[in-house]
C-alpha positions as CSV (number, residue, x, y, z in Angstrom):
1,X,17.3,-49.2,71.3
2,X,19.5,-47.1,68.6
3,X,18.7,-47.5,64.8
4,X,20.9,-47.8,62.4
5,X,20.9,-45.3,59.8
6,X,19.9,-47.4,56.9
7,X,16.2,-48.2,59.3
8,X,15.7,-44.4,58.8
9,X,13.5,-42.8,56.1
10,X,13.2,-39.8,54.7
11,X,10.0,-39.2,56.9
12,X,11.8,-39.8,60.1
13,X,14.3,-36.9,59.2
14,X,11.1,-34.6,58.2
15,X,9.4,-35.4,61.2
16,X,12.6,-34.4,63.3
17,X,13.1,-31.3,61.3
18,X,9.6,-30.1,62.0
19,X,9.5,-30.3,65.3
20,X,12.6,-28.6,66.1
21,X,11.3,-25.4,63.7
22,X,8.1,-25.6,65.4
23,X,9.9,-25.8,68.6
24,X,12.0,-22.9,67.8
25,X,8.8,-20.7,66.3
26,X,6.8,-21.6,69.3
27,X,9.9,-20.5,71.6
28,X,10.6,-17.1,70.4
29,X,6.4,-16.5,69.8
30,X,6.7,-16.9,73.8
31,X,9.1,-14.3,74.0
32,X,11.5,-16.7,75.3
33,X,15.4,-17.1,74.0
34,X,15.6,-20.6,72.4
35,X,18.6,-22.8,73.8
36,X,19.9,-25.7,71.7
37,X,21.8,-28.5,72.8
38,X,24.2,-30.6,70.8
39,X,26.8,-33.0,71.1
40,X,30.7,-32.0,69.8
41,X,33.4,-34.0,68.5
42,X,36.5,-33.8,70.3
43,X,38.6,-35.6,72.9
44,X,36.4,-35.2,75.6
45,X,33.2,-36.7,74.0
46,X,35.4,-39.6,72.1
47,X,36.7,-42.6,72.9
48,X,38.5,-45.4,71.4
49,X,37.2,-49.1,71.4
50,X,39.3,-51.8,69.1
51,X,36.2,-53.3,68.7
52,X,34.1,-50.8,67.7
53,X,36.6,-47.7,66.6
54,X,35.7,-44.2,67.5
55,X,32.5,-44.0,69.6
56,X,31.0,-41.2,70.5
57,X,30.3,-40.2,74.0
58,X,27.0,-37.8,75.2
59,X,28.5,-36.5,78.3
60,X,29.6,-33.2,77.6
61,X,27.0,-31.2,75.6
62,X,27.3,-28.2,74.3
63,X,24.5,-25.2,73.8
64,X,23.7,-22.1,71.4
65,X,22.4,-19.5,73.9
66,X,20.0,-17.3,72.4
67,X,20.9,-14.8,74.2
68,X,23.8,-13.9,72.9
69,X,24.4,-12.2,69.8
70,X,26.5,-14.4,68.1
71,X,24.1,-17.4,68.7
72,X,21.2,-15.7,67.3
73,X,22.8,-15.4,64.2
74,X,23.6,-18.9,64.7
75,X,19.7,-19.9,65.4
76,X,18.8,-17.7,62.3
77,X,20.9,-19.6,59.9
78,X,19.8,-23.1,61.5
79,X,16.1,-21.8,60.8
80,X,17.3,-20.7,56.9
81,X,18.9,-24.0,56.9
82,X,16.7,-26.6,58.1
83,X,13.7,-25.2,56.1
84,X,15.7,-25.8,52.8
85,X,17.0,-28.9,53.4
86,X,12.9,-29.7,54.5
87,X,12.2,-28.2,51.1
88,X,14.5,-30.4,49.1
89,X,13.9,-33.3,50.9
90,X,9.9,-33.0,50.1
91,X,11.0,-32.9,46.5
92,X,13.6,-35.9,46.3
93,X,16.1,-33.4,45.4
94,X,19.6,-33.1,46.8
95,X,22.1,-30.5,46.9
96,X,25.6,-29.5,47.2
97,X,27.6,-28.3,49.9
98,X,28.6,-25.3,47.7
99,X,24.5,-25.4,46.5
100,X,24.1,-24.7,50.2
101,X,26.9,-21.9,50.3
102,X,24.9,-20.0,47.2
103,X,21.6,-20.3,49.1
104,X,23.0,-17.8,51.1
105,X,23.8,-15.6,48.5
106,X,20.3,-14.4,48.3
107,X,20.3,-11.2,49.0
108,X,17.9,-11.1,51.7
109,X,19.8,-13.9,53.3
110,X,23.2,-12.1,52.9
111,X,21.9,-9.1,54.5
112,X,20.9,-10.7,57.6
113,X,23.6,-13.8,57.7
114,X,26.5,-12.2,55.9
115,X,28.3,-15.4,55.2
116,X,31.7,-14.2,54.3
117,X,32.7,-18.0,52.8
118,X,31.9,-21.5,52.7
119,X,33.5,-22.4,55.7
120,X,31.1,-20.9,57.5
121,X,28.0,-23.0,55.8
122,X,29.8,-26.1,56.0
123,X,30.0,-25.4,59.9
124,X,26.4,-25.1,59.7
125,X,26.0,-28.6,58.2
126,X,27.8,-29.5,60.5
127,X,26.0,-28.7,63.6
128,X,23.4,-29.6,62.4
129,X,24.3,-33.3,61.8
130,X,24.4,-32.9,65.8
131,X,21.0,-31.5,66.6
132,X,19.8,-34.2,63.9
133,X,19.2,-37.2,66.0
134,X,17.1,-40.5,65.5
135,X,17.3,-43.4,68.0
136,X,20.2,-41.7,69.9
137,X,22.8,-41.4,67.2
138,X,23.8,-38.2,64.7
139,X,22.0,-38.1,61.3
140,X,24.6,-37.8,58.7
141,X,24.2,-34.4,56.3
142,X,23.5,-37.2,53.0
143,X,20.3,-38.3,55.1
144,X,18.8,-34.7,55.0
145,X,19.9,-34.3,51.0
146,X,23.4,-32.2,51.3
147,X,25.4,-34.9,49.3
148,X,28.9,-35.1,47.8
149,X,30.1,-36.0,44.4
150,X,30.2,-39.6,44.5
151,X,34.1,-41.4,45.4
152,X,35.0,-44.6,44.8
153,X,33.7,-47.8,42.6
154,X,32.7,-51.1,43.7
155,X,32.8,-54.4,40.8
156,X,31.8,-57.4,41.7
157,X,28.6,-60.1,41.5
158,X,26.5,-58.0,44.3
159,X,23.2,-57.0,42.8
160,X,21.5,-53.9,43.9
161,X,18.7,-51.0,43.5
162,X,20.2,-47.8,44.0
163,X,18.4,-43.9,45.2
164,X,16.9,-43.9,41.4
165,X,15.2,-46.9,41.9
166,X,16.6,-49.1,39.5
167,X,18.0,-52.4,39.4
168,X,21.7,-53.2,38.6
169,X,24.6,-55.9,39.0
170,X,27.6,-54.1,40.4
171,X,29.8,-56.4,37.7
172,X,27.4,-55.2,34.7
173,X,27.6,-51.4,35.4
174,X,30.2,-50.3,33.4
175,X,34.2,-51.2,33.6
176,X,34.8,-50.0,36.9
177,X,31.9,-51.4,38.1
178,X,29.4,-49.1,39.9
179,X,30.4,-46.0,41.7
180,X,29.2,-45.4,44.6
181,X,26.0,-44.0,46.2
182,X,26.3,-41.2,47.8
183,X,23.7,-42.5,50.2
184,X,24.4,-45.9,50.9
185,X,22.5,-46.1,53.8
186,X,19.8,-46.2,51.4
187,X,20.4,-48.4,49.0
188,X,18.9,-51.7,48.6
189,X,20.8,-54.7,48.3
190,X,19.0,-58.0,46.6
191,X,21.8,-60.1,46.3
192,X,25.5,-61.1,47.1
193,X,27.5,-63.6,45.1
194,X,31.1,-62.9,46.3
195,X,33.2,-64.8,48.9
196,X,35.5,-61.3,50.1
197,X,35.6,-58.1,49.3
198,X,38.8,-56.2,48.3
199,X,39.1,-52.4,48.3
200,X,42.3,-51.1,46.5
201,X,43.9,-47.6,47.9
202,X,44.7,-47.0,44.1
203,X,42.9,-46.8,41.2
204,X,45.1,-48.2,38.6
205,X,46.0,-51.4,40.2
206,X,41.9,-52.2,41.2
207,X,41.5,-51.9,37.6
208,X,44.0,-54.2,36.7
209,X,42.4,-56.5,39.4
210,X,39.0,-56.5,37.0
211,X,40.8,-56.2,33.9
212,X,43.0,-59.7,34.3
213,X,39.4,-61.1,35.5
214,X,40.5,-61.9,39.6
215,X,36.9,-60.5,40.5
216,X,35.7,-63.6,38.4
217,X,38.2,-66.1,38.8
218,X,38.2,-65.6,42.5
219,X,34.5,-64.8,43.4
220,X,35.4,-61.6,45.2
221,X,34.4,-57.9,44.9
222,X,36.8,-55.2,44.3
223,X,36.7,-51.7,45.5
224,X,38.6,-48.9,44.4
225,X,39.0,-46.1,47.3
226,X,40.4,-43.3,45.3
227,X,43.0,-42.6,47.9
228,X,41.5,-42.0,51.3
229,X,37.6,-43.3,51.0
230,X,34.8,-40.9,51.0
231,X,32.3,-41.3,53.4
232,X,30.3,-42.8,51.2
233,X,32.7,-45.8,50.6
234,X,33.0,-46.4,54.4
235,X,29.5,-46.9,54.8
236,X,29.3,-48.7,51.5
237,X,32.0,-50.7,53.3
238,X,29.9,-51.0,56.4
239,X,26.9,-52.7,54.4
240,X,28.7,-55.1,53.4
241,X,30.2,-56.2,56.6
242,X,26.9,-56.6,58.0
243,X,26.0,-58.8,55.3
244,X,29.0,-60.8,56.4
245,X,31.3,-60.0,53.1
246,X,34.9,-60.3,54.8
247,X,36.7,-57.0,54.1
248,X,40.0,-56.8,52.9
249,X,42.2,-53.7,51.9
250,X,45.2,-53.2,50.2
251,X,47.2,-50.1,50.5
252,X,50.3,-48.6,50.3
253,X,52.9,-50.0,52.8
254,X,53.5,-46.2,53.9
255,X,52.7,-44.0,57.3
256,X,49.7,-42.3,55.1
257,X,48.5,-45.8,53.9
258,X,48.0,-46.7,57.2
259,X,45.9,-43.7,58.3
260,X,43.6,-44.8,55.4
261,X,43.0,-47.9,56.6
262,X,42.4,-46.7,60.0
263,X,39.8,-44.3,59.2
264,X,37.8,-47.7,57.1
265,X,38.8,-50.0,60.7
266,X,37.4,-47.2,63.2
267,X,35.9,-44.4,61.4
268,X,37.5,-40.6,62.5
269,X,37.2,-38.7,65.7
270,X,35.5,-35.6,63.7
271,X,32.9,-38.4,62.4
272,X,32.7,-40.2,65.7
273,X,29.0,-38.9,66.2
274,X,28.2,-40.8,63.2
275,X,27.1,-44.7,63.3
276,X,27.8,-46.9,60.2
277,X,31.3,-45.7,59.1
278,X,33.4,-47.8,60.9
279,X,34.1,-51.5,59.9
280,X,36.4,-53.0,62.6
281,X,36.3,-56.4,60.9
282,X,38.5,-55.1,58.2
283,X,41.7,-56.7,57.7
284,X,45.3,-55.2,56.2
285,X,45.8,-57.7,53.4
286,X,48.8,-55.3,52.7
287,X,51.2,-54.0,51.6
288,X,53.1,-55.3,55.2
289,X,56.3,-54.6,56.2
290,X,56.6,-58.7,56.1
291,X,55.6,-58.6,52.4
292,X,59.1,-57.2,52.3
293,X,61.3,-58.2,54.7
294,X,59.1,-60.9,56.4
295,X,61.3,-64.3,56.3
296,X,58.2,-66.0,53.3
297,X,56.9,-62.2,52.0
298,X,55.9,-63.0,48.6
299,X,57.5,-59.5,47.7
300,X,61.2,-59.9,48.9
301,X,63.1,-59.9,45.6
302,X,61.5,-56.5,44.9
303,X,62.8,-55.0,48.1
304,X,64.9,-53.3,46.2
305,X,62.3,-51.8,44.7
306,X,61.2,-50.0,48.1
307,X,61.7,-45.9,47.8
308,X,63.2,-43.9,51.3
309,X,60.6,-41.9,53.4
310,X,60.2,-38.2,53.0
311,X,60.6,-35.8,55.8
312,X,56.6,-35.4,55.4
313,X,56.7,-39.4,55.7
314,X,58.8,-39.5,58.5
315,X,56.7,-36.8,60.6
316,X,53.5,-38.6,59.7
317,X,54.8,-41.8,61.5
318,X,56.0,-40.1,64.3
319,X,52.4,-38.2,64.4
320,X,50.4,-42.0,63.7
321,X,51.7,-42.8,67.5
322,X,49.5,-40.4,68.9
323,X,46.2,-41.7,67.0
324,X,44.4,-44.0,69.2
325,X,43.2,-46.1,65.8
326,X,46.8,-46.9,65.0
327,X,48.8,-46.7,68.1
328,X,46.0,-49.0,70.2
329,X,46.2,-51.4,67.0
330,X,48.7,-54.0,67.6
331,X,49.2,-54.7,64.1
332,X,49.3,-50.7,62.9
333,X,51.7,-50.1,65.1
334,X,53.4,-52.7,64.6
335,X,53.7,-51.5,61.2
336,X,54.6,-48.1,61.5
337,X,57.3,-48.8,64.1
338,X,59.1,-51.0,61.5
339,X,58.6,-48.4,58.6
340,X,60.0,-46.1,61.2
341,X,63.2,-48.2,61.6
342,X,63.6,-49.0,58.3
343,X,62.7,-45.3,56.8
344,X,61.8,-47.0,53.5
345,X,58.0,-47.5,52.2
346,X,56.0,-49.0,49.2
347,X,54.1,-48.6,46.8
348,X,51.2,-51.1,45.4
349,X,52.8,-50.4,41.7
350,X,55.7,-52.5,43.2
351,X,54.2,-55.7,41.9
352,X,54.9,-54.2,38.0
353,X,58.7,-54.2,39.4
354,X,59.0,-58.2,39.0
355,X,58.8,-57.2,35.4
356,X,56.7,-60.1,35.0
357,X,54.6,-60.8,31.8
358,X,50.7,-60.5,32.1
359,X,50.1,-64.2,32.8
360,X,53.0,-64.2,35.1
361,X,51.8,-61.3,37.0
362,X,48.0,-62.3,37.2
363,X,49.7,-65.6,38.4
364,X,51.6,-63.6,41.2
365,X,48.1,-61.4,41.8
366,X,46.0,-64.8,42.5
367,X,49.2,-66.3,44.8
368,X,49.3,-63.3,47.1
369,X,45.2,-62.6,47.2
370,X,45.0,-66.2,47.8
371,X,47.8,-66.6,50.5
372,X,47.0,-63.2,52.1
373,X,43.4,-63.8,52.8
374,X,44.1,-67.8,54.0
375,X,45.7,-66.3,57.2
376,X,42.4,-64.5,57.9
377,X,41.1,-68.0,57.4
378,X,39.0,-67.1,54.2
379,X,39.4,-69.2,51.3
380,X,39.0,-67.8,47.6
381,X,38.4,-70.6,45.0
């Protein structure tokens, strides 16, 4: 049976890590040419399930032949790598992806690897989140200490004990809340007081959400995705699901909007290999084309207030009907047709349009998180 990432520890990863450098020094000590399998990412190892989102598919593996010359560079730098990350990992400390690119600015390193640029380490990384495997699934690159800057914010009444140990309630962390983890896999969650769970494309409006108090007045939790969310806010997104928060995001009601969404509903195809970053219970509370035009959309007198697609808008509609998430999701597609037809999108900054005073407009804010959520059948008080 597969585990889920967050049943994984640190010792797990070590152990793995280990054997496959004792495997490889035992290999080439026999005068043999080490092999490695792994698993790739790409159409023919993917596949698209509404109910699940991208899953990955071991049919077709792929191996590094030692023999070659290329792949023994290859083997070398997965040696170099794997023994640092084994390093940090024994230390509780993390690193960079560019810390990881330096590492191979030693000079002894250069002279055998000569890395010419940090594409070339972050390939590394990559690969080796596919050799990585526990219980049949990918261990992501945060599990084995290469992290990124943290992306996103979560407020709300969910308490929790993040990688430093310590205790804190994600609506006592600060204004924004608390950002997130960069392994959330990891963290420890001790209590949830919230009904929902609403994560905001953009910043400004997510902040007005906890500034006119809706996180309190309505018992929910609000996210703030920074655009499109970090890895670290889809599995952040993830936990919560399986704690059986009902997600909810509110986007842009544009072709790229839409993408964003996707990638929180059903992960990526890159990322397929990777469990935990897909949440197909979330729901498009909006913007929606019906928000607009819809015959009772709360947002029909500022239709006017709708700005005309781009050229780059237009093409990234036309190219959303060729992405499984979207164009094998009735309502995304749905969606993007209408934006197609219409060639008008917009924005979540529409709602200042009403010109409405504060009250008024934390009014309208309540009225369309209320009404929104009710056809999900989830009631906020």
């Amino acid at each position: 049976m597969n585990r889920s990432i967050s049943e994984m520890s640190t010792a797990d990863v070590l152990e793995f890590i280990d054997g496959v450098l004792v495997t490889l020094v035992d290999t080439i000590n026999d005068g043999v040419f080490p092999e490695i399998g792994y698993y790739g990412s790409s159409k023919k190892n993917v596949d698209f399930l509404e109910e699940k989102g991208y899953v990955h598919i071991d049919e077709s593996p792929s191996f590094i032949d030692g023999r070659k010359v290329e792949s023994a560079k290859t083997i070398a730098g997965l040696i170099y790598g794997l023994s640092r990350f084994k390093e940090h990992l024994e230390q509780n400390m993390s690193m960079s992806l560019r810390d990881f690119y330096y590492m191979h600015k030693v000079k002894h390193v250069q002279d055998v690897l000569k890395i010419t640029d940090q594409t070339e380490t972050n390939r590394l990384i990559n690969l080796c989140e596919r050799i990585i495997r526990l219980g049949g699934s990918s261990v992501p690159r945060e599990e084995f200490g290469v992290v990124s800057s943290p992306k996103g914010t979560f407020y709300g009444d969910v308490t929790l004990s993040d990688m430093s140990g310590k205790r804190l309630n994600c609506a006592s962390a600060g204004e924004y809340g608390w950002f997130i983890s960069s392994r959330p896999f990891d963290v420890k969650i001790h209590d949830i007081n919230i009904d929902a769970a609403v994560f905001v494309e953009k910043e400004a409006m997510s902040r007005n959400l906890i500034e006119l108090g809706l996180a309190e007045g309505l018992k929910i939790g609000v996210g703030s995705l920074f655009g499109q969310p970090g890895r670290n806010m889809r599995a952040w997104i993830r936990r919560l699901a399986d704690r059986e928060v009902p997600i909810f995001v509110l986007v842009d009601m544009s072709p790229w909007s839409l993408r964003i969404f996707s990638t929180i509903k059903s992960n990526s195809i890159e990322l397929a290999n990777i469990q935990g970053l897909a949440t197909p219970e979330a729901q498009l509370l909006g913007l929606t084309t019906d928000d607009f035009w819809g015959r009772k959309g709360m947002l029909r007198d500022i239709e006017h207030s709708l700005e005309s697609m781009t050229k780059a808008d237009l093409k990234c509609a036309q190219q959303n009907k060729n992405i499984p998430a979207i164009s094998q999701d009735s309502v995304l597609n749905r969606e993007n047709d209408i934006m197609l037809k219409k060639k008008r999108k917009g924005e979540l900054e529409a709602f200042k349009a009403f010109g409405f005073p504060l009250a008024d407009l934390k009014e309208l804010y309540i009225k369309y998180l209320k009404e929104k959520t009710s056809s999900f059948d989830v009631k906020l008080i």
